[in-house]
N, C-alpha and C positions, 0 to 999 in steps of 0.2 A: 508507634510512629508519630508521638509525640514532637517531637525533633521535628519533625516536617510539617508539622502543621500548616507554616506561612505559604507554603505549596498545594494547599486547599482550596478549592474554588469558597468563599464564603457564599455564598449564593446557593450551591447545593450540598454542598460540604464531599463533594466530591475531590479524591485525588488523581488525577487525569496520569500523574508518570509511574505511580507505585506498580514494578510490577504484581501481577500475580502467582499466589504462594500452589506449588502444583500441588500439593495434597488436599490443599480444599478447595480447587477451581477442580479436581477430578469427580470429587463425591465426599461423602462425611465420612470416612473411616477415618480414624486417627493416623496420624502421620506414621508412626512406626510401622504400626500393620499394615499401611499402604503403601508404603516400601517396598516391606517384606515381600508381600505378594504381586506385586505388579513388575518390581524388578527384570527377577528373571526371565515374565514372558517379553518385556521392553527390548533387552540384549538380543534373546531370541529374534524376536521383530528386525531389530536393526539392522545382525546379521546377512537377514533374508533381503532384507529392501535395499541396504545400501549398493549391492551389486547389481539390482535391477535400475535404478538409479542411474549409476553409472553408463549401463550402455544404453538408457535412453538419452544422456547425456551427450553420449560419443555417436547417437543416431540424429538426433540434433545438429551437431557440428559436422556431421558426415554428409547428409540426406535430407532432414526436413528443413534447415537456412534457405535449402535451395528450391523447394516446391512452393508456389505460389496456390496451389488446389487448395482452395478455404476450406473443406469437408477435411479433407486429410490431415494439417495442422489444427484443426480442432480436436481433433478425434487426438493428436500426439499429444496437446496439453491437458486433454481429460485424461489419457491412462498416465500420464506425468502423475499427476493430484491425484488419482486413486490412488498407483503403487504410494504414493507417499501418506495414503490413511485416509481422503478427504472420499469418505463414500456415502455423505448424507447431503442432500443437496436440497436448499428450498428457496427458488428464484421467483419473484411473484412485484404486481405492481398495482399500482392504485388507480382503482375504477377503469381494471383491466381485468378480461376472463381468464383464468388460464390457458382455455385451445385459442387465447388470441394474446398470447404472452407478448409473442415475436413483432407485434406490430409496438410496443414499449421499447424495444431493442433501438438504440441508438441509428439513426441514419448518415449517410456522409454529410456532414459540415456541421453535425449538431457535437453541444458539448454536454458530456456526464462531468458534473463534480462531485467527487464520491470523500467520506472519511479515508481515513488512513490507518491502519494494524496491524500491517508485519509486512516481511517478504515476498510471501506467498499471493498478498490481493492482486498483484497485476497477472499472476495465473489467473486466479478465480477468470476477472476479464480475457485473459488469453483463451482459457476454454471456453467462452462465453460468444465473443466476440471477434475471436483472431489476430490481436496486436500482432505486429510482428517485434520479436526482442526483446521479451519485460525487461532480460536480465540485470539490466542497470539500475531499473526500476529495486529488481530486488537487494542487490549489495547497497543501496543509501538506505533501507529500514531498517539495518545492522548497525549503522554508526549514528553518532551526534549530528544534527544538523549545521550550520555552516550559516553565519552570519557573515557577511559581508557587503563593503559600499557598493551600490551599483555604479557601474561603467558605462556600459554599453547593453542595447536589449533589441529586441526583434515583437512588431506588436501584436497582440493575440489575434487581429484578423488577419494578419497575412498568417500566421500558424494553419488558422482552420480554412483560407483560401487555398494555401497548398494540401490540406489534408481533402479537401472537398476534390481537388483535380485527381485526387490520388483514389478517389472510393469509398475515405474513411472519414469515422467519427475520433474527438481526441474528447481523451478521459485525465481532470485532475482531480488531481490528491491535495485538496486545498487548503489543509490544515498546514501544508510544509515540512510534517513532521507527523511519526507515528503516535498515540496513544493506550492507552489499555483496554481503550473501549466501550469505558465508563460515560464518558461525556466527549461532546464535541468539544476541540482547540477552538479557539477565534480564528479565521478564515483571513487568510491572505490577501492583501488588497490586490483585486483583478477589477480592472477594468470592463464591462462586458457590455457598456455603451458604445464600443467602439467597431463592435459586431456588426452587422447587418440587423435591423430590427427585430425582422420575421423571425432570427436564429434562435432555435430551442437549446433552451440551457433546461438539463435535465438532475435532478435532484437522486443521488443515491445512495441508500444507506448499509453499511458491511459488515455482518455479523462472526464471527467465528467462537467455536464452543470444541472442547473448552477455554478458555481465557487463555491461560496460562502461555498459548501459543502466540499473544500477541510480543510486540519488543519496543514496550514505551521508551527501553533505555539502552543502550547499546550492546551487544551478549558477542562471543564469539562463535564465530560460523560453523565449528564445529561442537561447539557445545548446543546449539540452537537447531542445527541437523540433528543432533540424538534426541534433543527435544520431540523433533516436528516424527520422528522414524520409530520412537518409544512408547505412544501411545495406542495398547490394543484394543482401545474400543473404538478409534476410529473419532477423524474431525467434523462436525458440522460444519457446514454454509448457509447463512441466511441474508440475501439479496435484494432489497426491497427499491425499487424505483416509484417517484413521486411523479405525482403529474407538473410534467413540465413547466417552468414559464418561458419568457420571453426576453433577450438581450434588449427592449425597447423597454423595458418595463422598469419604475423611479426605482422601486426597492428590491435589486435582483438579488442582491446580498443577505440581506433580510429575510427573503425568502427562501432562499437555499439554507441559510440557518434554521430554518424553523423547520421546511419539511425535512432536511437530513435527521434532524433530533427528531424528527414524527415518526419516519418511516425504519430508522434506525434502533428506536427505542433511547434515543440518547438525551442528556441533560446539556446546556447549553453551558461551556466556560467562560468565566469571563476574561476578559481581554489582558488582564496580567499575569495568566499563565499559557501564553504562546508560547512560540519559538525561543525567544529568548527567554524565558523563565524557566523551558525543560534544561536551557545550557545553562544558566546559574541552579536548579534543584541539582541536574549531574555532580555538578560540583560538590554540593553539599554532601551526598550520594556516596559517592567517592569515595570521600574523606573517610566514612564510617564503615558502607560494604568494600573490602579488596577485592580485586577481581581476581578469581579461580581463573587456573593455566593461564596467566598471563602471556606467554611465550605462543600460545597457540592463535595471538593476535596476528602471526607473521603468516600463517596456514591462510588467513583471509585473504592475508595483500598477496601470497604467492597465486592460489585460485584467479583472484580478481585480474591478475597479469596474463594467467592461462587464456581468462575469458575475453579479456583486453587482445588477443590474437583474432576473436571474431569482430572485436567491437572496438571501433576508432573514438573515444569518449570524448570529447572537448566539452572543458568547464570554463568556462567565460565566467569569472565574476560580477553578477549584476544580484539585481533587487532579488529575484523570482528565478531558478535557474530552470526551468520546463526542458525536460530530456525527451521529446520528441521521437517515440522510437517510429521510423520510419519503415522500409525494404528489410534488411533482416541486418543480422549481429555483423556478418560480414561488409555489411553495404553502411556500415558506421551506424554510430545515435547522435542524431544532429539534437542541441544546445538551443534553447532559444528564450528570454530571459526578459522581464519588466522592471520599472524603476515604482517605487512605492512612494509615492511624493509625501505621505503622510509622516515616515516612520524613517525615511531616508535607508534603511535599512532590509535587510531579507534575507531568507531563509534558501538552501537549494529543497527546490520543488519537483513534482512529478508528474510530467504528461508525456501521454503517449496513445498514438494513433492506431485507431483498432476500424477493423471492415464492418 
């Protein structure tokens, strides 16, 4: 991966967008024999899970859009992520007991900003917390992120004003974009002086194992569902929350980098491989890996049309584009978006509102 060197953090010689190779983010057999052997029980797997899948999908859209019971749509996004492999779980936070986990748990009008690494993290929150709607959430960790001018934006305190009238806390993905997991992006410029003082800005960091499951770079939704459906040993989670600071505080930024990387185990990127750097490495990328089933790009946009029946999307182009999932997939995902004065520039972003 010579070739890609310039896509290296020099700093830690980290590469933030290479995916990972599945044969050795599984264990050290060698590739052939790990093939061999895992193959057939994967199919098997898929088999089995893809129709269970399905009608929790169709129980979703049918039945739980519509119940507002926090216990009961918890309880629907945990057996979501189990059928789909995720049966190891370890949620824990700093200079917190375990039997007093829950008092760490995000409250209404506070904000989580968490890394970013794959589809699946706004579940992890969904069983966790109860967002309503990741789904939006999850079809942007499949594609390229999105640069464009800002317009128009809506400011982060009236976001967490409205989320506080409503119950909830809002969670961003502050990097603007997925990585592999290896090291933090540079963090998106948010404003968080513009909060209320007292406001806890809470630091957290997202682990998944094995790797390979994360999507630094953009994969098709069905190649990436056999991914997530094929592994028979089952997904780790590991969740770590920082002790919070404070929206009054000089260096809120600074600090959210530091304890993400603390709590996450992660190395700090530097600033020229953000957002725009993974859309010039893609490129490079590109040129040299083709994408396998190309055609089966269209299966995405057909799904995301299906899903687009429960969910009213509007993309306003601005700096920051925060997907605010609000009431559920039917009741829209409201859009709500900042200007980066530094960078002129921005990435579409992800937040979204959990009880």
């Amino acid at each position: 991966m010579e070739k890609f060197s310039q896509y290296r953090d020099k700093g830690t010689g980290v590469a933030p967008y290479l995916p990972h190779p599945r044969s050795k983010a599984d264990g050290s057999l060698p590739s052939t024999i790990f093939v061999v052997l895992q193959a057939p029980l994967a199919l098997v797997e898929s088999v089995i899970k893809i129709p269970l899948l399905l009608a929790l999908l169709a129980l979703y859209a049918g039945i739980i859009q519509f119940i507002t019971i926090e216990p009961v749509r918890k309880a629907y996004f945990s057996t979501l992520l189990f059928v789909s492999g995720f049966w190891f779980w370890n949620v824990s936070a700093e200079a917190v007991r375990r039997n007093k986990l829950t008092e760490a748990y995000p409250k209404p009008g506070e904000v989580v900003v968490s890394n970013y690494l794959s589809p699946i993290d706004a579940f992890v929150y969904s069983a966790l917390f109860d967002p309503l709607g990741p789904f939006g959430v999850f079809f942007k960790a499949l594609g390229i992120p999105e640069i464009v001018p800002p317009t128009h934006g809506e400011s982060l305190s009236k976001i967490v004003f409205d989320a506080t009238s409503k119950g909830r806390a809002v969670v961003v993905f502050a990097e603007g974009t997925t990585s592999n997991g290896r090291g933090l992006l540079p963090l998106l410029h948010i404003d968080f002086h513009q909060l209320s003082q007292n406001t806890k800005v809470i630091p957290a960091g997202l682990r998944l194992a094995p790797q390979y499951i994360t999507t630094p770079l953009p994969v098709t939704l069905p190649m990436w569902v056999f991914r997530l459906l094929s592994n028979p040993t089952g997904w780790h989670v590991s969740l770590r929350f920082a002790e919070p600071c404070y929206a009054k505080d000089t260096n809120v930024n600074n600090t959210l980098v530091e304890s993400i990387c603390r709590v996450g185990r992660l190395k700090s990127i530097g600033p020229d491989l953000g957002v725009e750097g993974k859309r010039n490495f893609w490129k490079v990328y590109n040129k040299k890996k083709d994408l396998l089933f190309n055609p089966l790009w269209g299966v995405k946009t057909h799904l995301f049309m299906f899903m687009s029946i429960f969910s009213s999307t509007s993309t306003p182009q601005a700096d920051i584009t925060y997907c605010i999932l609000l009431q559920s997939l039917c009741c829209g995902i409201k859009s709500s978006h900042f200007c980066c004065p530094s960078t002129n520039r921005c990435s579409k972003q992800c937040i979204f509102v959990i009880n």
